[in-house]
C-alpha positions as CSV (number, residue, x, y, z in Angstrom):
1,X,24.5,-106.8,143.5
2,X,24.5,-104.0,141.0
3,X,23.6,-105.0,137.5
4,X,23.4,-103.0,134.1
5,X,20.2,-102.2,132.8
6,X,19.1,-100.6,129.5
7,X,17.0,-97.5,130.3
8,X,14.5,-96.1,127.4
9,X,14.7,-92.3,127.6
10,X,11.9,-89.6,126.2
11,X,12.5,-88.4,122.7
12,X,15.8,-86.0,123.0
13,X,16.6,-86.9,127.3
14,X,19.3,-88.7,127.5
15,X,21.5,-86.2,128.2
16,X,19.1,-84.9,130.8
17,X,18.4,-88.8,131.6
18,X,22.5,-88.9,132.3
19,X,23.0,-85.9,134.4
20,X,20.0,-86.6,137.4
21,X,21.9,-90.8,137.2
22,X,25.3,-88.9,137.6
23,X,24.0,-86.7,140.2
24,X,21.9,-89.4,142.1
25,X,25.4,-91.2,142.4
26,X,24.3,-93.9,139.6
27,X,27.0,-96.0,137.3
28,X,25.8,-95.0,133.7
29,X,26.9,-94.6,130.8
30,X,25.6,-92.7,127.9
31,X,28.0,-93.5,124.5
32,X,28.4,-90.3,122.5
33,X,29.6,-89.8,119.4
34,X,30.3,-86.3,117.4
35,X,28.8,-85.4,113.8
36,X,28.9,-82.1,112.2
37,X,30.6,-80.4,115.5
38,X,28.0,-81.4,117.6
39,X,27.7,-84.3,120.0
40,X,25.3,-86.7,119.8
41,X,23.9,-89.9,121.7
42,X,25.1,-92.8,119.7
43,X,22.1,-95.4,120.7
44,X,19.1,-92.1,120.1
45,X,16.6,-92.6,123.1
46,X,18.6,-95.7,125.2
47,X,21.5,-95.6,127.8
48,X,22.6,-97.8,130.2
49,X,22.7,-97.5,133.8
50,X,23.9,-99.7,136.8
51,X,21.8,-100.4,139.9
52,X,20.1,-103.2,142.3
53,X,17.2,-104.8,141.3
54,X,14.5,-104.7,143.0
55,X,15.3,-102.2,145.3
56,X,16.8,-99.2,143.2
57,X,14.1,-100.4,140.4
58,X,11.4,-97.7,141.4
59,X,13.8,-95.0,141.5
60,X,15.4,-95.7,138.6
61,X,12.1,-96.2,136.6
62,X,10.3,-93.1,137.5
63,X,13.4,-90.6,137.0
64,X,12.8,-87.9,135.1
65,X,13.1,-88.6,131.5
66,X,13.2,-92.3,131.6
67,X,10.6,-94.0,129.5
68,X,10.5,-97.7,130.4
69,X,13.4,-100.0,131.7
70,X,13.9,-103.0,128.9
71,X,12.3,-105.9,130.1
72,X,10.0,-108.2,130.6
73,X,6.6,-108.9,132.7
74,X,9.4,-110.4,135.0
75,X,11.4,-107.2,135.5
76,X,14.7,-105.5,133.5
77,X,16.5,-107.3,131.8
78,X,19.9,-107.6,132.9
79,X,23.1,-107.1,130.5
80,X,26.4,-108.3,131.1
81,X,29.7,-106.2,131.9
82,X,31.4,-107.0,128.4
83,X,28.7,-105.4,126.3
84,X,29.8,-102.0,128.3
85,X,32.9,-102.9,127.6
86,X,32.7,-103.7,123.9
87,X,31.4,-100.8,123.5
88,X,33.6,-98.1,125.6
89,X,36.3,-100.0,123.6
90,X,35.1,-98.1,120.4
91,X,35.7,-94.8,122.2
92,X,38.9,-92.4,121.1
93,X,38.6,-89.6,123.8
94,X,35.0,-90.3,125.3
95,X,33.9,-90.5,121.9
96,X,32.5,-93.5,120.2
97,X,34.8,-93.3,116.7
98,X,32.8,-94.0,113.6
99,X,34.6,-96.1,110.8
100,X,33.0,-94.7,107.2
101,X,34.7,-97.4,105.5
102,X,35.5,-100.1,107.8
103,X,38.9,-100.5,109.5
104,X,41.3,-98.0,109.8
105,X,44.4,-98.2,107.7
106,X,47.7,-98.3,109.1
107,X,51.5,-97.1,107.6
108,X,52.0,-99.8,104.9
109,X,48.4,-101.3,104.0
110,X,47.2,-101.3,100.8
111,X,44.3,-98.1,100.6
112,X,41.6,-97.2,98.0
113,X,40.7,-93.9,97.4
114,X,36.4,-94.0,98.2
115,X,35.6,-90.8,97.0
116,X,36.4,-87.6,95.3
117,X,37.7,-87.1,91.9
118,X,40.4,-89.5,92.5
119,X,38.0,-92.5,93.8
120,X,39.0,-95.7,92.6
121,X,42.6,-95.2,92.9
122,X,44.7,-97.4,94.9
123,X,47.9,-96.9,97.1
124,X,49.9,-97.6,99.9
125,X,49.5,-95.5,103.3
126,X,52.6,-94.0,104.2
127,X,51.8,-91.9,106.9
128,X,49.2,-89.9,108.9
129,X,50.1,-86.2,109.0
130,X,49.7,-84.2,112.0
131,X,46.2,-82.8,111.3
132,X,45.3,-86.4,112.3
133,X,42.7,-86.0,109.5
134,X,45.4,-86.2,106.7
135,X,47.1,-88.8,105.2
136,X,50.2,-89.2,103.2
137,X,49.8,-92.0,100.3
138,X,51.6,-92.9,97.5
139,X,50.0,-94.0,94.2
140,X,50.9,-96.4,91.5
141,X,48.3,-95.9,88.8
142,X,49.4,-97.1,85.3
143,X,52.5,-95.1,84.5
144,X,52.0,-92.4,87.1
145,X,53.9,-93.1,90.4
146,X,53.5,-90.0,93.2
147,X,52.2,-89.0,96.5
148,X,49.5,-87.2,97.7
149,X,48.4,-85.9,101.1
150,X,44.3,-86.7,101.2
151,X,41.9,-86.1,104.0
152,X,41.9,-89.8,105.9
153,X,37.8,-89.7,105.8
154,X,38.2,-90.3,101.8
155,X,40.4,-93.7,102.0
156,X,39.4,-96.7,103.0
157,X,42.0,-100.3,103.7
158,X,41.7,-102.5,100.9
159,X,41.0,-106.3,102.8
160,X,42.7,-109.4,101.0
């Protein structure tokens, strides 16, 4: 029965680590996540693959790229289903999506600008513009009530 595995990968493989599993017909999975316009591995020198243990373990060991399969003196270290799962789960479009200030908000919670020269301020999320990086939030600061449209990386939800 095939089980996942986590795989250590040489210094900057895992890409290369992914593409010979892919092509050798292997189950892995390599989360990605993208900074700066560039896409990056999201666990730096691990991946995950799925295969039979003990007899895929030699082939899956000395791959090209691979560093050591987590284990033991026993043998890998099996890891359930659900942690894949968990994790694909934080994907928007193959793409693990990082949260800079915790959950997203949504139309109606109460946000707090986090940075910028208007940091501090609080508001309620109206909506998300188009851009999909905007957001449209109105502010009730002392005697100043208005809206603003602010880049959605710069708000975070305020939690009760």
């Amino acid at each position: 029965m095939k089980k996942w595995y986590v795989l250590n990968t040489r210094p900057k493989k895992e890409f290369q680590v992914e593409k010979l599993f892919i092509e050798g017909g292997f189950n892995v999975y390599n989360p990605k996540y993208k900074q700066d316009n560039q896409i990056l591995p999201f666990f730096a020198g691990y991946g995950f693959v799925q295969f039979e243990f003990p007899s895929q373990y030699q082939m899956v060991k000395y791959t090209r790229g691979v560093k050591r399969i987590i284990g033991n003196e026993e043998g890998p270290i099996p890891i359930g289903d659900e942690v894949i799962l968990v994790i694909k789960a934080r994907e928007k479009n193959g793409l693990i999506e990082l949260e800079k200030y915790g959950i997203e908000p949504g139309v109606g919670d109460e946000i707090e600008v986090a940075e910028g020269p208007l940091k501090g301020l609080r508001g309620i999320f109206k909506k998300e513009m188009k851009a999909k990086e905007r957001a449209l939030i109105l502010l009730n600061y002392v005697t100043y009530h208005g809206r603003i449209i602010i880049e959605k990386k710069r708000i975070k939800k305020v939690l009760k």
